[in-house]
N, C-alpha and C positions, 0 to 999 in steps of 0.2 A: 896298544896294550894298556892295559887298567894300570896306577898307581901302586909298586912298591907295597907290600902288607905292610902296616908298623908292629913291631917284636911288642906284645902288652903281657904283662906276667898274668896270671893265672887265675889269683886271686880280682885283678882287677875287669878282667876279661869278662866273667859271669856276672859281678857290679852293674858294670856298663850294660851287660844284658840287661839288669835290672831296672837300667833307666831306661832303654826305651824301652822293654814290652811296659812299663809307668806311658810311656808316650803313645804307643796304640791303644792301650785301654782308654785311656783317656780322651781320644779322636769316635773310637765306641762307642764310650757313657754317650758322649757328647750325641750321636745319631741318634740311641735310643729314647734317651732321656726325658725328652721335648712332649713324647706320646702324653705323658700323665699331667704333664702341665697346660695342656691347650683347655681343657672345660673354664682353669683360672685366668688364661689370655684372655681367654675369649670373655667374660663376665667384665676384665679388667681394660681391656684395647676396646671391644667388640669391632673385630675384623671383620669382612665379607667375607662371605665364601669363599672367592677366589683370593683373597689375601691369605684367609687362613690355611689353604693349601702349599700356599708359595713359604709361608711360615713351616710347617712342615718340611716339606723337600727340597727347599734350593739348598740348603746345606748340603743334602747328598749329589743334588746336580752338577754344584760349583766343582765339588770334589772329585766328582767321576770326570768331570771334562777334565780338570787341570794334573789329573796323575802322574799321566806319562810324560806331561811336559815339564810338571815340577823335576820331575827324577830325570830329564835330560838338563837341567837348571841345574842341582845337586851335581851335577857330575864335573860342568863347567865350575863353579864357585867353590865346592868345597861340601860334601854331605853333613860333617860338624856345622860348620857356619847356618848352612840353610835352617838347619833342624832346629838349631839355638833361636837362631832370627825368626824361622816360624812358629814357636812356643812361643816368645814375645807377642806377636801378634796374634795367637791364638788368643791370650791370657785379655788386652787390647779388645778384640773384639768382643769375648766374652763378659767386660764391663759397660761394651755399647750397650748388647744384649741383655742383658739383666737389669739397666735402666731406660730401655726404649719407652720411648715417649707415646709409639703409635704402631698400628699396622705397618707402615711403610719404614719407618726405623728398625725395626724388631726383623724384617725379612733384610735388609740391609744388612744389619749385623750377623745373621745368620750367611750371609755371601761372604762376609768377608771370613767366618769361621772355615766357612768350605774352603777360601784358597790357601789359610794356615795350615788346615787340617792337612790338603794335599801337597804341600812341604814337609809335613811330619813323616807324611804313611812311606812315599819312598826311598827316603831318607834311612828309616831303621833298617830298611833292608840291607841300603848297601853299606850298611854299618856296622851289619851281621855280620856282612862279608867279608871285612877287614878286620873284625876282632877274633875270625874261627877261620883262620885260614887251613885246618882240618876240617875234611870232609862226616866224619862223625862226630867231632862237636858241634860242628856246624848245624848239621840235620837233625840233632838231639835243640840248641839254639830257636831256631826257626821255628819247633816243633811246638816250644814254651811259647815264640813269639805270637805265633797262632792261637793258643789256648789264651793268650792275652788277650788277643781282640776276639773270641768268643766269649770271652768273660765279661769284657766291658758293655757287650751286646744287653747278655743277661744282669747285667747290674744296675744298668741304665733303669729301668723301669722300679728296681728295689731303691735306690737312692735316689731320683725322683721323687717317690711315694714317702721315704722318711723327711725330706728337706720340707716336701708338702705339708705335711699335717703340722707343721711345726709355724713354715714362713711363707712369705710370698713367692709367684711364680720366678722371681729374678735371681731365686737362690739357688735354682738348678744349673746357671750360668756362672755365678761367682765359686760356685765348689772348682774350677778350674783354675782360679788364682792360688790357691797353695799349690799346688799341684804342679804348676809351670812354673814354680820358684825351685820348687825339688829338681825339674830339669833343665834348669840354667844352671844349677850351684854343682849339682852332681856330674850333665852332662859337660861340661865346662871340662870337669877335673878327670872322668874316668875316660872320657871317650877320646880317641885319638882323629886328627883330623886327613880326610882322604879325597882322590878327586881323580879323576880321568886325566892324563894330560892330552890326549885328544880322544877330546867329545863329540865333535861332529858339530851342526849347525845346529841349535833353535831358532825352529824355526818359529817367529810370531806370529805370522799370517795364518799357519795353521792350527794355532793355538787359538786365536780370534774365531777364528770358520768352523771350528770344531766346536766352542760353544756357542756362538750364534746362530747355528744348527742346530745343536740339541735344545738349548732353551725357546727357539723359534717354534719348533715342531711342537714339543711338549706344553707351553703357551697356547699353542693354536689351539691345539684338542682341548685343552679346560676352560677356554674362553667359548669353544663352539660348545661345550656342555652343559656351560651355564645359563648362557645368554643365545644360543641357537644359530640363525643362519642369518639374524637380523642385522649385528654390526659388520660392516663391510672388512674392517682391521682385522677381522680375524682370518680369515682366508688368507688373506694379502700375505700377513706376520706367517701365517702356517709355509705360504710359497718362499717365501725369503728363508724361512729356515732350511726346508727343505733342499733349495737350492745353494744357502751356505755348504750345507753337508754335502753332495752332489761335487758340488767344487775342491771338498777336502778333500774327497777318495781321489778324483783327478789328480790332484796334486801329490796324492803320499804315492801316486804313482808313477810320479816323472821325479821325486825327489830321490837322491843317493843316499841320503840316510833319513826317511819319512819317521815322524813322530809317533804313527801305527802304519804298521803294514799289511795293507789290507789283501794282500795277496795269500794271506793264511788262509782267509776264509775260503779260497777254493779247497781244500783239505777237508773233506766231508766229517771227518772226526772232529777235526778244530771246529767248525759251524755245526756242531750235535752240542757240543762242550759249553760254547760260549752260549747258546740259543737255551739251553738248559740251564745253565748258570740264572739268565738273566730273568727266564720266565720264570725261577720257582723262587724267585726275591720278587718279583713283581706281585705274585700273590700272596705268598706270605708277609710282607713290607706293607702294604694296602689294607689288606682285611683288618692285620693285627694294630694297624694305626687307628684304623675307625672304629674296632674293638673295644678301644683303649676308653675313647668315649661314649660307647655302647654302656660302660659297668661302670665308669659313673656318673653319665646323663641320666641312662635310662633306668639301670639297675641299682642308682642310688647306693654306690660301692666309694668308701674313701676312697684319695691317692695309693696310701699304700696299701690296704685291701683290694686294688684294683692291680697295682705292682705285683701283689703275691698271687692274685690270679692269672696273671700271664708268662706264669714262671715255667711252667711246664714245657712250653714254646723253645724257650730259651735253653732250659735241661736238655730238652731232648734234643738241641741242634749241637750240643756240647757232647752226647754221648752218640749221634750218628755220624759226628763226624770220627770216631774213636772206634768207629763197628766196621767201618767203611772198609778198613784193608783186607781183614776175617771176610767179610761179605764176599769182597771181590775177589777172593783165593777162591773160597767155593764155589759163588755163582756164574763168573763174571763178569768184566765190566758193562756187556749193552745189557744183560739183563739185570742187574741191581740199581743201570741206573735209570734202567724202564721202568721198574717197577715201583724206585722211587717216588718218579714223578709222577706214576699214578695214584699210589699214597697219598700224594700232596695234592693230589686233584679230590680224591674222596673226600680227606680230611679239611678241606676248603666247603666243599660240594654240604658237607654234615653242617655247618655255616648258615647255609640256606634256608635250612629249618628251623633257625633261633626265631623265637620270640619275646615278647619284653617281659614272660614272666618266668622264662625257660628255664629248665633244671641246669645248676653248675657242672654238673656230671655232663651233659652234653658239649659244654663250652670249654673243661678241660682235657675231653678225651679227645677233643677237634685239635687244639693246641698242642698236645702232647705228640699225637701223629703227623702235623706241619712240621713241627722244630723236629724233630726225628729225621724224618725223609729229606727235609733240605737239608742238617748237616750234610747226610751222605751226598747228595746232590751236589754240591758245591764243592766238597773235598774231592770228590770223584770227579766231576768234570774239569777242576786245575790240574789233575792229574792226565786229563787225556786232551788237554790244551798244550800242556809239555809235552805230552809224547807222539802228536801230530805234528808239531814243529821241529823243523830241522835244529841240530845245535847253538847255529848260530847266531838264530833270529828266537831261542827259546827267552831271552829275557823279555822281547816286546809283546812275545806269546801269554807270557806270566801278568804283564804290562795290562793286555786287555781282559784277560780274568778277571785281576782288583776294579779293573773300569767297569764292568757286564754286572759285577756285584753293588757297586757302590749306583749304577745308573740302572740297574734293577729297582733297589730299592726305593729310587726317587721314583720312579714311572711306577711303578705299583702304588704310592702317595696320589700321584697325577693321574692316573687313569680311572682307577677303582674311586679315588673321591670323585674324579668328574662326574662318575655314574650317581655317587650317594648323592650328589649336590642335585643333580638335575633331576632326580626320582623324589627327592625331598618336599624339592620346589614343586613339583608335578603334584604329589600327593597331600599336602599339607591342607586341612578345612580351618579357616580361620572365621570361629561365633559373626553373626552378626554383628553387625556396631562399633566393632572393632576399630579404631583412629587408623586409620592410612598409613600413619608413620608406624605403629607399632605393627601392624601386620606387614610390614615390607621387613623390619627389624626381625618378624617372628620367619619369615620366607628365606633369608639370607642362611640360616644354620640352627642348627637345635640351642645351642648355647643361647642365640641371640631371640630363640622361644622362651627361653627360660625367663632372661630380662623382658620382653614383653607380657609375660603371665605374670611378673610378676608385680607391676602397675595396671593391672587389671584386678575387679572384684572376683569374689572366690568361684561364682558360678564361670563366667566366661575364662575366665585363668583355666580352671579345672581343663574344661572342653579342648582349652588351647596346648595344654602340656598335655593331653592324652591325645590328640591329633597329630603332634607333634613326634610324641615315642613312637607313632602302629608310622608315620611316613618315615623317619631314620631307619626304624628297622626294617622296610621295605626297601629303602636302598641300599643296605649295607646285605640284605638275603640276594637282591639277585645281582651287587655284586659280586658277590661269594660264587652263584652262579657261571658267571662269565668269567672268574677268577679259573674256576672248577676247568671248563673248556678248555682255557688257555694251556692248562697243564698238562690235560690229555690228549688235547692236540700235539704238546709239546713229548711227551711220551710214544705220543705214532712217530712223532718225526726220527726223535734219537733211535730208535726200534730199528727203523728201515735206514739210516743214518751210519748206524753201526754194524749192517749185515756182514760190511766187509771185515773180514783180521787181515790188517796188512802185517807184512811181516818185520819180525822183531828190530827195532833200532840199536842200533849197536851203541849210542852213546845213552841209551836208559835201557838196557834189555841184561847188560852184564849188573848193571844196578841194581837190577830188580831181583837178580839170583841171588848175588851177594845179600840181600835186603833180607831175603826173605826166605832162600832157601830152593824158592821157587822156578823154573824153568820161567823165563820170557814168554814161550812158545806154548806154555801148557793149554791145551784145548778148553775152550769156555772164557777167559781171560785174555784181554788183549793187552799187548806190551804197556800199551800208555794205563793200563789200569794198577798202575801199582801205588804202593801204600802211603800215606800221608807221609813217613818219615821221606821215603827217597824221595818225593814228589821237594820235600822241602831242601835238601839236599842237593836236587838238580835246579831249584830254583835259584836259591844260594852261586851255585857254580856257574850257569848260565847267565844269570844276570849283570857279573860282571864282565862275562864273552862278551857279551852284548853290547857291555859297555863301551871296550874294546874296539868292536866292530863299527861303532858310531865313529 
């Protein structure tokens, strides 16, 4: 059984709230942030391609592998301790970050933000769960916690774009030191300390195989994108990874308490949920990163004019996650979140037809319909991740949610750039007479055209920054294309996925009436599609089962 709740009066109870959804927005900013500062990295490091990718997303890699292991770590040591100890080193890494010396510093630092970050994230949960030991404040708690890390999403690119126009790229990394002072001095005083006293094992082994499997595989593809079938390491690093991973599921299958249980995935609802989770961050995370330098490489848009351009994305993932319950009373859950993801395949697909002198009106009506449909998508699908899984095993269910979201988002970075990188390279005319070096500098990434053209005379410069915008934007249309596919593919899947209504769970079905008024049973709506509050609610309750049950 879970640790004893500690009795916290009332007053200090919503405080403490207040420090950590401070600590998931902050873990947010820090994901989105980075988009508006890469055109300054890059002028300033000048990265490769492939650095500047790994610069992008190993933050969310590190993070998505080490979730579920952080949060079985938390349970062992103490969720105060960890959370405090991983602010400190959040705060730690983000001063590496902000004075990296180079490409390979700057991605360093960004790993080590990812393993603080994934000490924070499941940390506030089970912190929630100790301070609301009421199931409706709870689920009212959780609900705010949520709206916090939507918030920090969408602020990311607003705070970015002010720090921009102001200072250099390293200030979007030091805004994190006040900020980890607030939750040392605060979480210190309001939050009460709590801990599993039997956790079960962590296991390291799995936690090693599980990211040297994910960073294997995802390595492989960007290195076969860049550079082709030519270096023999790439294949090699792809099979190693592949076979870490191979070796994980083996193992979480013979382990008594496995660090994921992959046995959910037989559960055609849980694999419609998490497959949808991950594909519609994979396109929306990818496009809207290369975007980010689309408006102001191509479009010659400041930081923060580029920030207030991407704002609609973020709006509307804010209010579809808020539509999502209404939706699924009326339509039900396979058909809203079909139609979602086909929303998000059009609104991607609309993508494809940008060009470098394109009307704004096209690029926020795309934006507005992505953030839109993947709120719903994501709130909808943690919701039928819980209600595919049994009670018992619903915390590590919730577990691989936060993972499908956070390892979406890096593989929508990794995949969609592989495409832009290598369509770049393909495409790019670089003037005659050109020096070697700078045509290899202008081949590497649009940034590193800009520094090329810009030690060139005005005629060959010209040639070379207009050759430069028509190949980016040809890679970033058809991977909007191939973005497009994945969605609608991913839209046939959940369709046929969710034919079946199995019938009502008795530990989320009396929930869901209570909730909402609603029958479990009512025709068109499937048990597990019920509303962001209960979904937070049984996350909350579940999680410390879980704990428990470890």
């Amino acid at each position: 059984m879970s640790s004893t709740p500690v009795a916290v009066p009332s007053g200090h109870r919503w405080a403490g709230l207040g420090v950590l959804v401070l600590a998931v927005t902050l873990v947010a900013v820090d994901a989105t942030v980075l988009s508006l500062a890469i055109p300054s990295i890059t002028e300033t490091l000048r990265p490769s391609g492939t650095e500047l990718l790994w610069i992008g997303d190993v933050y969310s890699f590190v993070l998505a592998g080490l979730l579920v292991s952080m949060g079985a770590l938390s349970d062992r040591l103490g969720r105060k301790r960890v959370l405090l100890a991983g602010s400190v080193a959040f705060g730690a890494a983000s001063l590496l970050a902000a004075y990296a010396p180079s490409p390979g510093w700057l991605v360093l630092a960004r790993a080590l933000l990812g393993v603080a970050g994934a000490t924070i994230m499941p940390s506030t949960l089970s912190l929630i769960r100790t301070l609301f030991p009421d199931p409706k404040e709870r689920a009212t708690a959780i609900g705010v916690w949520g709206a916090g890390a939507a918030a920090g999403a969408a602020l990311g690119p607003l705070v970015g774009g002010v720090l921009l126009e102001h200072f250099w790229w390293g200030s979007v990394f030091l805004l994190n030191l006040p900020v980890m002072v607030l939750l040392l001095v605060f979480g210190a005083w309001l939050l009460p300390e709590s801990r599993d006293p039997r956790p079960g094992r962590w296991d390291v082994l799995s936690v090693l195989l599980s990211m040297a499997g994910v960073i294997g595989v995802v390595y492989g593809v960007k290195e076969f994108a860049v550079h082709g079938p030519e270096r023999w390491t790439t294949p090699l690093v792809f099979a190693l990874g592949a076979a870490a991973l191979a070796v994980f599921v083996r193992r979480q299958l013979r382990l008594e308490t496995p660090l994921l249980d992959v046995r959910l995935f037989r559960d055609a609802r849980f694999t419609a949920a998490v497959v949808s989770s991950l594909i519609c961050l994979i396109g929306l995370s990818g496009v809207i990163f290369f975007m980010s330098q689309y408006l102001q490489l191509v479009r010659g848009y400041s930081p923060l004019h580029a920030g207030f351009a991407e704002m609609p994305a973020f709006v509307g993932s804010v209010a579809g996650g808020l539509l999502t319950a209404r939706l699924v009373r009326r339509a039900g859950a396979r058909r809203v979140l079909t139609v979602s993801l086909f929303v998000m395949g059009l609104g991607i697909g609309v993508l494809g037809f940008v060009r470098v002198d394109s009307a704004y009106l096209l690029l926020g009506s795309s934006f507005l319909a992505l953030g839109t449909a993947e709120g719903v998508v994501y709130t909808l699908s943690s919701d039928l991740v819980l209600g595919a899984a049994p009670a018992t095993k619903a915390g590590a269910a919730s577990a691989v949610s936060e993972t499908a979201y956070e390892l979406g988002a890096a593989l929508g970075i990794a995949l969609v750039g592989s495409i832009v990188t290598a369509l770049y390279a393909g495409s790019l005319s670089v003037p005659a007479g050109v020096d070697p070096a700078l045509a290899d500098q202008a081949a590497q990434s649009l940034g590193g055209a800009r520094e090329s053209a810009a030690a060139l005379p005005a005629g060959p410069a010209g040639e070379l920054l207009a050759s430069a915008n028509d190949a980016f934007v040809h890679g970033v249309t058809v991977a909007a294309w191939v973005s497009a596919a994945l969605l609608l593919a991913a839209a046939a899947l959940a369709h046929r996925l969710l034919r079946h209504r199995p019938a009502p769970d008795v530990a989320t079905g009396t929930s869901a009436v209570a909730a909402t008024g609603t029958p479990a049973g009512t025709p068109g709506e499937t048990p597990a599609g019920t509303p962001a509050g209960v979904r937070a609610e049984a996350h909350a309750e579940t999680h410390a089962k879980e704990h428990a049950h470890r």
